[in-house]
matplotlib code that plots the C-alpha trace (Angstrom):
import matplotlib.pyplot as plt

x = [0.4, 3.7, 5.7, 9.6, 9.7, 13.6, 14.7, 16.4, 13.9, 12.3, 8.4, 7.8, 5.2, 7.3, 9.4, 7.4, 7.5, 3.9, 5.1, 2.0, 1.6, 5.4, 5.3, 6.3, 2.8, 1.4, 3.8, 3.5, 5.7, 8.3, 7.9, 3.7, 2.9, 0.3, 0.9, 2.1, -0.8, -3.7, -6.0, -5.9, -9.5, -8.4, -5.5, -7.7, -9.8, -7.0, -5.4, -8.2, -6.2, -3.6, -1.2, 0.5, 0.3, 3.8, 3.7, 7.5, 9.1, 11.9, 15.0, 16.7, 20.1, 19.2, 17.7, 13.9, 11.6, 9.2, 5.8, 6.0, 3.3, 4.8, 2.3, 3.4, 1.9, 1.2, 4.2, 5.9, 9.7, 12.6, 9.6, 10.5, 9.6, 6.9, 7.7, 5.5, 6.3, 3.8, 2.0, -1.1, -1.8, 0.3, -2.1, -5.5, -3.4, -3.5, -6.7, -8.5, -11.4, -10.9, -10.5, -8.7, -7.2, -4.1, -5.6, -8.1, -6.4, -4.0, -4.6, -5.9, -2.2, -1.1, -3.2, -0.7, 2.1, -0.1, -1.6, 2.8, 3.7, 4.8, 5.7, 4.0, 5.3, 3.4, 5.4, 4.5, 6.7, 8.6, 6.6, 3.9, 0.8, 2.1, 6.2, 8.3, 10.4, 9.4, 7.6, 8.2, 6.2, 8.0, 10.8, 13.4, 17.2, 19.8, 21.6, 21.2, 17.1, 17.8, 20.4, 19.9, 21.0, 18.0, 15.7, 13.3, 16.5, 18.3, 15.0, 14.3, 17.9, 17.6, 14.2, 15.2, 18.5, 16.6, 13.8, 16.4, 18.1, 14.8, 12.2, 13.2, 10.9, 12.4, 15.1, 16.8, 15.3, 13.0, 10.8, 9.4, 6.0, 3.3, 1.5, 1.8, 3.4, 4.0, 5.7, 7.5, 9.1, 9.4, 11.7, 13.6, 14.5, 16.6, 18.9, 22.0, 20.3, 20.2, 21.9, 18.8, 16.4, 16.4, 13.2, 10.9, 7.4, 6.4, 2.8, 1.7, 4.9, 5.4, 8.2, 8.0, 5.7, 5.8, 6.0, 3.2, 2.6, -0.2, 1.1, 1.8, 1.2, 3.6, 3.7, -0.5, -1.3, -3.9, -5.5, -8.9, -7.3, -4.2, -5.1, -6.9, -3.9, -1.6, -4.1, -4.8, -2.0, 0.5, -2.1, -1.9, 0.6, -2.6, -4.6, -7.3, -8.2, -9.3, -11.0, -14.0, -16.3, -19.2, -20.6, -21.3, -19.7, -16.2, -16.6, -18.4, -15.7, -12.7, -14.8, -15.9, -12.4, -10.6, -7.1, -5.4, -3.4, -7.3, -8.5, -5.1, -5.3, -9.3, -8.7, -5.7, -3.3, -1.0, 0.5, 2.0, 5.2, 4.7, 2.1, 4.5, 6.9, 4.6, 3.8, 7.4, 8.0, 5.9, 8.1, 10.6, 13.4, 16.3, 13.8, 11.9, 14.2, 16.6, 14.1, 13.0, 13.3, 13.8, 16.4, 18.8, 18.0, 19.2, 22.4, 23.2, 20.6, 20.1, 20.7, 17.3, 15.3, 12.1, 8.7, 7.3, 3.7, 1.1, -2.1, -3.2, -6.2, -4.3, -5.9, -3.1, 0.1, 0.1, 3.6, 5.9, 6.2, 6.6, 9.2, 10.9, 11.5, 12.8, 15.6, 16.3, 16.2, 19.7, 21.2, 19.1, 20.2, 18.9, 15.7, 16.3, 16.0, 13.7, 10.2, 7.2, 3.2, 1.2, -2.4, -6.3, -6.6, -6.6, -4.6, -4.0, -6.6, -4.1, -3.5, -7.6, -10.1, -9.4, -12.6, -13.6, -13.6, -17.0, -19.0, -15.9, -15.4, -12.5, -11.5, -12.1, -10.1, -6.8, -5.5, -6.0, -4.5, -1.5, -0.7, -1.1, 0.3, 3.0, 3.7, 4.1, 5.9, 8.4, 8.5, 9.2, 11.7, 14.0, 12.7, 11.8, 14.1, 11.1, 11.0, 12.5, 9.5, 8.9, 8.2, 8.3, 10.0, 7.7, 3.7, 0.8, -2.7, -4.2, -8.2, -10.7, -9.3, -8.8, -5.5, -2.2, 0.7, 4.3, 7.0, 10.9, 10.6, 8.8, 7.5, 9.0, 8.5, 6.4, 5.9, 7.8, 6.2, 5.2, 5.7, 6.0, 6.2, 5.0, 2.3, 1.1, -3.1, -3.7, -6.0, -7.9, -10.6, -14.3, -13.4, -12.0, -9.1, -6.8, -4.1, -3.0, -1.8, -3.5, -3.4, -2.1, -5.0, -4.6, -8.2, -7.0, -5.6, -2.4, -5.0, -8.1, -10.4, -10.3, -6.8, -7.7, -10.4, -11.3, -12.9, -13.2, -11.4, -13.7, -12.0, -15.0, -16.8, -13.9, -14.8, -15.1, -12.6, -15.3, -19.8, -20.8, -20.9, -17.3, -17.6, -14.7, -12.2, -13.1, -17.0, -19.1, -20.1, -17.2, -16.0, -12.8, -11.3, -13.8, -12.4, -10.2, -12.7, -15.5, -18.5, -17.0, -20.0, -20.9, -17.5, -18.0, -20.6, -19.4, -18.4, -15.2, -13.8, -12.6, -13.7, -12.2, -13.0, -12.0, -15.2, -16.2, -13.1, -13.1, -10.1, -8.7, -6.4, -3.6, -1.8, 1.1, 3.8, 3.1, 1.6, 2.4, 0.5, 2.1, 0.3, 0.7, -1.5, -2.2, -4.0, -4.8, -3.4, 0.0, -0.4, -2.7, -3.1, -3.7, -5.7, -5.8, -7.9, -7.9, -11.1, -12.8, -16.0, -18.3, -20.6, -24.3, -25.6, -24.2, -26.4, -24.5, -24.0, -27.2, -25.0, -22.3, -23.9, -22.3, -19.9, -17.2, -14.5, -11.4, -8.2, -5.7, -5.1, -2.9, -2.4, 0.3, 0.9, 1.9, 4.7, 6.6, 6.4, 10.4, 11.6, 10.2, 12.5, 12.0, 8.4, 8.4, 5.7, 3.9, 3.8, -0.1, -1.3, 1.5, 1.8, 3.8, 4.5, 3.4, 4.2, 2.2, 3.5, 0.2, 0.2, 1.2, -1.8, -2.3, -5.3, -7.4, -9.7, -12.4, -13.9, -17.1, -15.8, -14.3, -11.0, -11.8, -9.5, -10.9, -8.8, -9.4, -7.6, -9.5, -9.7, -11.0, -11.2, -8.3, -6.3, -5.9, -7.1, -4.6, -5.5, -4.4, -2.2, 1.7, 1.8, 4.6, 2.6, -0.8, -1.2, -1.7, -3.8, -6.3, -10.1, -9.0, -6.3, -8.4, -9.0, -11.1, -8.7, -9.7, -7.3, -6.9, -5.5, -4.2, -4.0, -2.2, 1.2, 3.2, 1.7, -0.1, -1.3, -1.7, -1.6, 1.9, 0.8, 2.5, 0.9, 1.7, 0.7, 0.9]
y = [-22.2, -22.6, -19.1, -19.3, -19.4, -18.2, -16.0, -17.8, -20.3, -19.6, -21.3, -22.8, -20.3, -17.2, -18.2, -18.9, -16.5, -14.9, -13.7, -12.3, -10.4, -9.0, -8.2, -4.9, -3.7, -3.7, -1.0, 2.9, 4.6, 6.5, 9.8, 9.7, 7.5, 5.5, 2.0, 1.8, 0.2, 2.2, 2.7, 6.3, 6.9, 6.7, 8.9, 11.6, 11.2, 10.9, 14.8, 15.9, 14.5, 16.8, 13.8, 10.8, 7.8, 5.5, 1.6, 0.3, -3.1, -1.3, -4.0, -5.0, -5.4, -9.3, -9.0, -9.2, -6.8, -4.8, -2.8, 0.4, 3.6, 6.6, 9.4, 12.4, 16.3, 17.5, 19.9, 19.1, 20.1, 19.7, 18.2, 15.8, 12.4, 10.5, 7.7, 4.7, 0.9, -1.4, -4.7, -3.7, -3.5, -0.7, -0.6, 0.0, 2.4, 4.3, 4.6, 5.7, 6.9, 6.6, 10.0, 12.6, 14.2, 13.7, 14.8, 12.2, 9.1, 8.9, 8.2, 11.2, 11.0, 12.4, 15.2, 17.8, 16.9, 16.7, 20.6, 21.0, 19.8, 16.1, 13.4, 10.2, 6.9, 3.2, 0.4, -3.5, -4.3, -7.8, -11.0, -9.1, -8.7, -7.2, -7.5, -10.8, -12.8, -14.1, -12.4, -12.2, -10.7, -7.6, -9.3, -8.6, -7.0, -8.8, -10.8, -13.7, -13.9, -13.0, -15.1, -13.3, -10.2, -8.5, -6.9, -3.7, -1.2, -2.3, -2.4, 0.9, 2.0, 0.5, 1.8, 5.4, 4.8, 4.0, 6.3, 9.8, 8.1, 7.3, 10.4, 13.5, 15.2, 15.1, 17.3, 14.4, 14.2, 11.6, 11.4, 8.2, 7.9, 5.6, 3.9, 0.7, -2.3, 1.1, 2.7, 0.0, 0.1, 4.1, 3.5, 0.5, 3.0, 5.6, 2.0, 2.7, 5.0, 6.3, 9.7, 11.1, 10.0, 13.5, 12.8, 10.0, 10.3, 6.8, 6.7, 4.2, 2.4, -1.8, -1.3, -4.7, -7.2, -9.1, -5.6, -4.3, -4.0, -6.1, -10.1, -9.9, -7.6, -8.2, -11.9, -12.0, -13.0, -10.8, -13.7, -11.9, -9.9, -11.6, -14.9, -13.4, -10.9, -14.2, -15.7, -12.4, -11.7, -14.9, -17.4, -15.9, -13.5, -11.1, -11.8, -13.9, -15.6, -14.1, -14.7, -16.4, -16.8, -18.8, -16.8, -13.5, -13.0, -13.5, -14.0, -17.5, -18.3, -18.0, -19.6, -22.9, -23.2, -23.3, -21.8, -19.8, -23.2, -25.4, -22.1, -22.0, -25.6, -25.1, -22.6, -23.7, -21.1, -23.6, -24.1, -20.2, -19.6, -16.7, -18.2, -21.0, -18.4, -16.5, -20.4, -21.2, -17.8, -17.1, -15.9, -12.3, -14.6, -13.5, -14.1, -10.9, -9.4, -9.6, -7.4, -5.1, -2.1, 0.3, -1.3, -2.1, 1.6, 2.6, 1.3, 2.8, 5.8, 6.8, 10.2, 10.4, 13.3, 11.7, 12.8, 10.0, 10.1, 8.3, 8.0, 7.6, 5.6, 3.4, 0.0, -2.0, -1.0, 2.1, 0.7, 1.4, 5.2, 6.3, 3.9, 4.4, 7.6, 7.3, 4.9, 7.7, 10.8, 10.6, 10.1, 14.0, 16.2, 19.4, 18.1, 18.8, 16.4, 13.2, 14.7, 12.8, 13.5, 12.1, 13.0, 11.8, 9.3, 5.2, 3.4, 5.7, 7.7, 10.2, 9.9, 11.0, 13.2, 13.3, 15.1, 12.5, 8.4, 7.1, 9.6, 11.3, 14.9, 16.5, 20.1, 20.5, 18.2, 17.4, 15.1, 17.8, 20.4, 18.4, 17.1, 20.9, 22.9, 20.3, 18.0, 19.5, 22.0, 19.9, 17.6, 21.3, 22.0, 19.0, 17.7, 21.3, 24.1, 25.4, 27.9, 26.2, 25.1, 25.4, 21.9, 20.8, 18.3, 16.8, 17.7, 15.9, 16.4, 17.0, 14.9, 16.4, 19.9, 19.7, 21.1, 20.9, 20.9, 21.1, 19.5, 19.3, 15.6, 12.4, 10.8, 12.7, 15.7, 19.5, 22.4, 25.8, 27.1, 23.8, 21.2, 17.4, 14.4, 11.3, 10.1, 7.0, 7.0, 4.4, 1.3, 1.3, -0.9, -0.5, 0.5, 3.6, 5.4, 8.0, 9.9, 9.1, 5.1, 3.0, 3.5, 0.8, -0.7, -2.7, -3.9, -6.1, -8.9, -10.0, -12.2, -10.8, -9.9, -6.3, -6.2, -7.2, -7.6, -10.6, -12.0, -15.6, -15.4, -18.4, -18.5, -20.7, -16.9, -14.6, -11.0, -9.4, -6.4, -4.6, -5.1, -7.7, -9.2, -8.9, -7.9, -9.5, -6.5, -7.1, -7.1, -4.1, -2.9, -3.3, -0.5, -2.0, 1.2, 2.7, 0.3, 2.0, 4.7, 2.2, 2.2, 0.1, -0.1, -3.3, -4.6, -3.1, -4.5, -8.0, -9.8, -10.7, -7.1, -5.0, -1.6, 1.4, 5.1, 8.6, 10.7, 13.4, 15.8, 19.0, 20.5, 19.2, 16.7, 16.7, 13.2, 13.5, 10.8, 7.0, 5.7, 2.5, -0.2, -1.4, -4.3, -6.5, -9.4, -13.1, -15.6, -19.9, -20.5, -21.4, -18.6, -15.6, -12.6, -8.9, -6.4, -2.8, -0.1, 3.3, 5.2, 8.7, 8.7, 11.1, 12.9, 11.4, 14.2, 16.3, 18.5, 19.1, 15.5, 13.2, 10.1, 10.3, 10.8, 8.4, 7.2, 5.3, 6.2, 4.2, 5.6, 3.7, 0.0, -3.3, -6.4, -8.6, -12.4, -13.5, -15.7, -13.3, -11.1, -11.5, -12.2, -11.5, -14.0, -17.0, -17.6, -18.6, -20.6, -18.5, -19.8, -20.3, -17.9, -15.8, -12.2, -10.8, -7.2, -7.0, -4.1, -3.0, -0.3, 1.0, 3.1, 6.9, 9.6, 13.2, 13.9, 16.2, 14.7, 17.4, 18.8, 16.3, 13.7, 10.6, 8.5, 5.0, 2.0, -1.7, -5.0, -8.4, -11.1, -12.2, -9.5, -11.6, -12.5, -9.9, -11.9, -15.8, -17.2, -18.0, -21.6, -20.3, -23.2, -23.3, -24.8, -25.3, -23.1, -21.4, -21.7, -25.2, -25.4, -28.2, -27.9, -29.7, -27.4, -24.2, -24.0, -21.0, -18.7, -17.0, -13.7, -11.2, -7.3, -6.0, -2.5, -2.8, -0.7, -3.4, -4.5, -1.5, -1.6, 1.9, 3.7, 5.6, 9.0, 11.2, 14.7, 18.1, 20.9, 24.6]
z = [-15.5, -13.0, -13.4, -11.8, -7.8, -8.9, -11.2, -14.2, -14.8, -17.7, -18.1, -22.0, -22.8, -21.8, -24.6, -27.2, -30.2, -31.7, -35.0, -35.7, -32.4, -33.1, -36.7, -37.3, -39.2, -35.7, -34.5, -34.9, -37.5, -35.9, -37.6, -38.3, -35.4, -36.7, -38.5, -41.6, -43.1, -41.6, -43.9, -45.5, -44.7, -40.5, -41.4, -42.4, -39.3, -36.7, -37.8, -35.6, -32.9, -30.5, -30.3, -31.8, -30.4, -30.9, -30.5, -30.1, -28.8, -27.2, -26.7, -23.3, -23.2, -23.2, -26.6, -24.7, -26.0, -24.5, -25.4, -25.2, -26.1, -26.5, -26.6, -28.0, -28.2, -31.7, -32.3, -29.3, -29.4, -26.7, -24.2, -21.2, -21.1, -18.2, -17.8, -16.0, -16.1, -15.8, -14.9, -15.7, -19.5, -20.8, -23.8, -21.9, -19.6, -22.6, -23.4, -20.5, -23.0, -26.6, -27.7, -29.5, -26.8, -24.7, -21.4, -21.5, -22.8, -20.1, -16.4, -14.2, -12.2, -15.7, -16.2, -15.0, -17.1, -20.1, -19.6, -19.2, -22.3, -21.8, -23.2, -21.9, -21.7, -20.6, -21.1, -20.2, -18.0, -18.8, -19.1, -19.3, -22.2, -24.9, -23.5, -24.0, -21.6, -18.1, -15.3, -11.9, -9.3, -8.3, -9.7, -7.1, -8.0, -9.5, -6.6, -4.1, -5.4, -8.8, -10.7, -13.7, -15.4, -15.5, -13.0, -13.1, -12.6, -15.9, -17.3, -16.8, -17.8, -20.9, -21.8, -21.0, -23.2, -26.0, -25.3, -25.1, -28.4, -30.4, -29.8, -31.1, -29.7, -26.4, -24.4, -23.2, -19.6, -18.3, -14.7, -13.7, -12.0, -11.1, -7.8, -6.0, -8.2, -10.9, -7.5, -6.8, -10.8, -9.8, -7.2, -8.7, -11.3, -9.4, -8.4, -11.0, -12.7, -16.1, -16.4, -18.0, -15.4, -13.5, -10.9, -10.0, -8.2, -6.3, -5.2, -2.5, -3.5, -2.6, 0.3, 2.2, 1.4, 5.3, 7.3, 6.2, 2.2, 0.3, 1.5, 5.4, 8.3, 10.9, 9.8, 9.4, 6.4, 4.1, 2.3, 0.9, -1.9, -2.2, -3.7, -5.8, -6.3, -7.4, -9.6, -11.7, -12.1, -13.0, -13.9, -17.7, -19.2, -20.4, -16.8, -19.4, -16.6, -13.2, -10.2, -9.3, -6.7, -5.2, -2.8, -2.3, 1.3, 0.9, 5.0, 3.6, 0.7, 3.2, 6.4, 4.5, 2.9, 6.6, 5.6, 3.0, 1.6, 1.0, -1.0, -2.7, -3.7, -4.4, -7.2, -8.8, -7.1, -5.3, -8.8, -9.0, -8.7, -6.1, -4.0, -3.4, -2.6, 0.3, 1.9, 1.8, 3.8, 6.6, 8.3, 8.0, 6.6, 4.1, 1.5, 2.7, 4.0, 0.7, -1.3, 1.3, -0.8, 2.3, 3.6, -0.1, -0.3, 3.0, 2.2, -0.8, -1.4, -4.8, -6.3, -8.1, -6.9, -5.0, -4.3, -2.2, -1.8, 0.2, 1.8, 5.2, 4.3, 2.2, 2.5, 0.8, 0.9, 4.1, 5.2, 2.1, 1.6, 4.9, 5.7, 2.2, 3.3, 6.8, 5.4, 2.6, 4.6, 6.3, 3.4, 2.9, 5.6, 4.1, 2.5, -0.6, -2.5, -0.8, 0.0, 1.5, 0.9, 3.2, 1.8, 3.1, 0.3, 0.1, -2.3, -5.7, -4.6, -4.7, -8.4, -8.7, -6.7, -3.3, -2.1, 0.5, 1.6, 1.9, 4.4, 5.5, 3.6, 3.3, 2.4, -1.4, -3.8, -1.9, -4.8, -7.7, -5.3, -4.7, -8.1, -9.8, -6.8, -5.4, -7.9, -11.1, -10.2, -8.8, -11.8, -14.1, -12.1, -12.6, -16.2, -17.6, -16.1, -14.3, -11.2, -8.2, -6.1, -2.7, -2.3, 1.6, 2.9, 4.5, 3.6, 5.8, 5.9, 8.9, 8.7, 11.4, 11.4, 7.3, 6.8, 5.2, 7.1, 6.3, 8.4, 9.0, 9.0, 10.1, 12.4, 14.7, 14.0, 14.2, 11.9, 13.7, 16.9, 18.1, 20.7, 19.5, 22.7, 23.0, 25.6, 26.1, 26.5, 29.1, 29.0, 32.0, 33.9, 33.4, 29.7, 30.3, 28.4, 29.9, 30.0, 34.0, 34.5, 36.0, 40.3, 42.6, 44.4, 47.7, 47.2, 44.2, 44.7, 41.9, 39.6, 40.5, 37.4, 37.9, 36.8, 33.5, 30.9, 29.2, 26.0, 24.7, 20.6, 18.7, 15.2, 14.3, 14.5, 13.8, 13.9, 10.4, 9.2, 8.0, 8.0, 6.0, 3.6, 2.9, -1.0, -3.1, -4.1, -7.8, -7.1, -9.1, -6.1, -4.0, -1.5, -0.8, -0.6, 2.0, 4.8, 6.6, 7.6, 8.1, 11.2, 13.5, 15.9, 14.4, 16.0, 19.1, 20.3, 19.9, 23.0, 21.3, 21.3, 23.7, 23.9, 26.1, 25.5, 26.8, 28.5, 25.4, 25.0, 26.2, 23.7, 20.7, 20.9, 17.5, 16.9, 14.3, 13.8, 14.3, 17.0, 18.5, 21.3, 23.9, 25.3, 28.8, 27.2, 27.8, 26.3, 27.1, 24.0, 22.6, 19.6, 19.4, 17.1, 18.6, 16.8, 17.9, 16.4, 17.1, 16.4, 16.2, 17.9, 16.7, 18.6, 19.0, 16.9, 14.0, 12.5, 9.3, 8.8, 10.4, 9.1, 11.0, 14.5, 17.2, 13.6, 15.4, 12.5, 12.1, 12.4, 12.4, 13.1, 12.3, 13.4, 15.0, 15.2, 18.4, 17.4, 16.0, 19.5, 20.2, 16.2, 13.4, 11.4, 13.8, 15.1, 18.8, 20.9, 23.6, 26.9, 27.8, 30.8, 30.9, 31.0, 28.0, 26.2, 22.7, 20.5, 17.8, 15.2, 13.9, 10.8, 10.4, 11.5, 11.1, 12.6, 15.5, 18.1, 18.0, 21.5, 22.0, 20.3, 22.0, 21.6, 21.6, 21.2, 20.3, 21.0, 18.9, 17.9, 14.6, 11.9, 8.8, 6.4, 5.5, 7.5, 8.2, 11.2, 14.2, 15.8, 18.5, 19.4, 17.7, 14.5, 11.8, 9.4, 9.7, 5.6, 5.9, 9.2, 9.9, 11.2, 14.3, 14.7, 15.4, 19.1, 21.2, 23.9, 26.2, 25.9, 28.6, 28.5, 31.6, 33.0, 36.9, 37.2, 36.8, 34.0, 31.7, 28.1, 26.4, 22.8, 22.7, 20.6, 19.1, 20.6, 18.8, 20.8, 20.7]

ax = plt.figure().add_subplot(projection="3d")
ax.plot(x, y, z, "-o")
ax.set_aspect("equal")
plt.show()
């Protein structure tokens, strides 16, 4: 069904009444909070239970209404509200197992605040399931993309008005919380915030969608997961209709279709209102720009108290919490009141156990520890009256040497009695990395192959971002979320990646901060992406864990499309053969180079089917791209003086 591409435009079946669905014998009874015709027999059988459970259509200032489940402890008085707006199914967020008991209804993020005493709130956030009016993808603030009155901040003010007004139970204070599309709501609610709303915990919130959140990476689009993102969630208001596939291999699904746009229009999804939205702006226009949440936050910071917490695996949206809270921390001198986690975990992994990613262990469960020792009592504090915590500043998690680390800021930054620089690790010929630049030779001449490395990029056989087959994100046996620590021997040995390595490492080497790649590239073509992918190499043997002998773990890697190299609001031609600078910001790491292992860095220019193919020759728009447009390159990486590629990292030593 078309949905808006603009605020204000309001589709025919976001308007249609279901009496039925809204009749008031549906809803919760204020003071027993269970329907007013249950029958007495469940009555009896639900006293067992150590809460009530509250179904209300709270109303917006526009007269829209919007489900809400309020769950409430049995004899709670004077408690503080938890409040988390969502997209998906506020009803079934719930109910994570039908049962009596508070702690395991509600999601595992929540399990804290129940042991505290809270109240807990879901609520469907508008246009969707059991909420009226129209949705929106993360419906952007009222302004120059959203004509109307309403967006997720008045939303929110309004809820939490009637909410301190309406439960009794409650002292008047409410926190908001909740990961990714539920983090993005979190932080839209400290924008003219209520006066009650005294904290708010974002997890893995959406920052900007074309940086590098769940749509773009540095104007690389991530197709596999985000057509299927689309259809989910706007082709029905209650997602009745999802995905499907022929094919096992998404590899297969995405190869035989031969762009984003001919899947799009395959399957229907060229008729949403948001997928017509991400083909109309490929590029870092106003239309991205106008909703980057960072940057309307930077220029008017809220007051809100924020936790900010992320994870350094996160396979889908890495970019937004770290760079929420560089654009928020100025307006913070003394750290006191905008705080950043960075923890071990992938996307909301931080809201569950956080014992490990695939074969990678960590020490004990970092997710519990955090929520009970660092969260909570930072949520008592401002909704409760609670001890003041010693909540840091900044808290990262440090993977190889398994520690916790507490900072005075970030990126930049190192915990007292330390040394923080930055030094670039050098790209060097034969495949070699180092810390020394590469030497002048007089025994090469300028052009001579020893001055760079080659590899021919066939899009007809892109490299795969992971081993395949590529398992759709919704597939039973899907580990989506493992990705970002995945083998990636199976990539280096193709003759399509580039692969340089330091000799086995004598003392540890500590990275903290973000790292970036600063390439002297070239390619035949007239458009190229660059891939670069720092990795762990394990040593060939490892007693205590066989598995991950000669493991090539990733660290951290993006991607960059070429014709954004100079401006990422207007895409440029590159001139075939010639030798250009690329810089790649590559996502945040914490993390020790053991002695024996290796650094290693791998260069490519397909990643898929995450992202789109390049044809590697200049075209209006890559969504739309033709068979006959999708030409080979043959891309070159040079390390002379005059023209180095390295890593830039950020070193912390003692």
């Amino acid at each position: 069904m078309l949905l808006p591409t603009r605020l204000g435009v309001r589709p025919v079946f976001c308007i249609i009444a279901v009496a039925a669905f809204f009749s008031s014998s549906v809803f919760a009874d204020a003071q027993g909070g269970l329907p007013s015709e249950t029958p007495p027999a469940f009555k009896t059988h639900t006293e067992s239970f150590d809460y009530v459970k509250r179904e209300e259509m709270i109303p917006m200032h526009d007269g829209v209404k919007l489900k809400t489940f309020i769950l409430i402890p049995k004899g709670a008085s004077k408690a503080p509200i938890l409040l988390t707006r969502t997209p998906y199914n506020a009803s079934e967020r719930v109910l994570r197992f039908n049962s009596a008991h508070l702690a395991s209804v509600v999601p595992q993020m929540d399990d804290t605040a129940v042991a505290a005493g809270y109240i807990i709130v879901f609520q469907d956030v508008r246009g969707k399931y059991g909420s009226e009016g129209d949705y929106v993808m993360t419906r952007p603030l009222k302004g120059p993309l959203n004509s109307t009155d309403n967006d997720h901040a008045t939303d929110t003010y309004d809820t939490i008005d009637w909410l301190i007004k309406n439960v009794p139970e409650s002292n008047g204070r409410v926190g908001t919380i909740g990961g990714s599309y539920e983090g993005y709501t979190t932080v839209m609610s400290t924008v003219r915030a209520h006066p009650a709303l005294k904290v708010a915990v974002p997890f893995a919130p959406m920052v900007d969608g074309w940086m590098g959140d769940d749509w773009f990476h540095n104007g690389a689009f991530r197709q596999d997961g985000s057509l299927q993102y689309v259809y989910d969630q706007e082709a029905t208001r209650k997602n009745e209709l999802t995905w499907w596939t022929d094919a096992r291999d998404t590899y297969e699904v995405f190869l035989r279709a031969g762009s984003a746009g001919a899947l799009a229009k395959a399957r229907g999804v060229d008729e949403m209102g948001y997928w017509r939205e991400l083909v109309a702006h490929t590029a870092y226009d106003s239309f991205w720009q106008g909703q980057a949440v960072d940057k309307l936050l930077a220029k008017d910071p809220p007051k809100v108290p924020m936790l900010i917490v992320s994870g350094l695996f996160d396979q889908e949206d890495i970019y937004g919490g770290p760079a929420l809270y560089q654009a928020l921390a100025g307006s913070d001198p003394r750290g006191e009141r905008v705080h950043l986690v960075l923890g071990p975990w992938n996307h909301g992994q931080g809201r569950r156990e956080g014992r490990g990613i695939g074969p990678i262990i960590f020490e004990g469960d970092t997710a519990t520890w955090f929520r009970r020792t660092i969260m909570q009592p930072f949520l008592d504090y401002y909704l409760k009256d609670g001890p003041k915590p010693d909540t840091p500043r900044v808290l990262v998690y440090e993977t190889g040497a398994d520690k916790w680390h507490r900072y005075d800021g970030w990126p930049r930054a190192c915990a007292s009695g330390c040394a923080a620089t930055s030094r670039p690790l050098y790209l060097l010929a034969d495949g070699k990395l180092g810390f020394e630049p590469p030497a002048p030779s007089k025994a090469r001449p300028a052009g001579s192959k020893e001055q760079y490395d080659e590899f021919v990029s066939d899009p007809a056989k892109p490299v795969p971002y992971r081993l395949q087959p590529t398992l759709d994100t919704g597939a039973p046996d899907s580990t989506w979320g493992e990705w970002l620590v995945d083998d990636q021997r199976f990539a280096a040995s193709r003759t399509d990646v580039l692969v340089y390595r330091t000799d086995p490492l004598r003392e540890p080497v500590r990275v903290a901060g973000q790292p970036w790649a600063h390439l002297s590239a070239s390619t035949s073509g007239s458009d190229s992406d660059w891939v670069v992918k720092v990795v762990d190499v394990w040593p060939d043997e490892v007693p205590e864990h066989p598995k991950l002998g000669g493991y090539q773990q990733l660290l951290s890697a993006d991607i960059l499309r070429g014709r954004y190299r100079e401006d990422p609001a207007n895409p440029h031609a590159i001139q075939p053969g010639k030798v250009l600078a690329y810089t790649v910001r590559l996502p945040n790491v914490s993390h020790t180079f053991l002695p024996g292992h290796r650094i290693m860095v791998q260069i490519q220019s397909t990643w898929f089917p995450l992202y789109d193919r390049n044809p590697q020759k200049y075209i209006p728009n890559i969504m739309f791209a033709k068979p006959e447009d999708f030409t080979k390159a043959t891309q070159r990486i040079w390390h002379t003086p005059a023209s180095a590629s390295s890593i830039e990292f950020p070193m912390v030593g003692p």
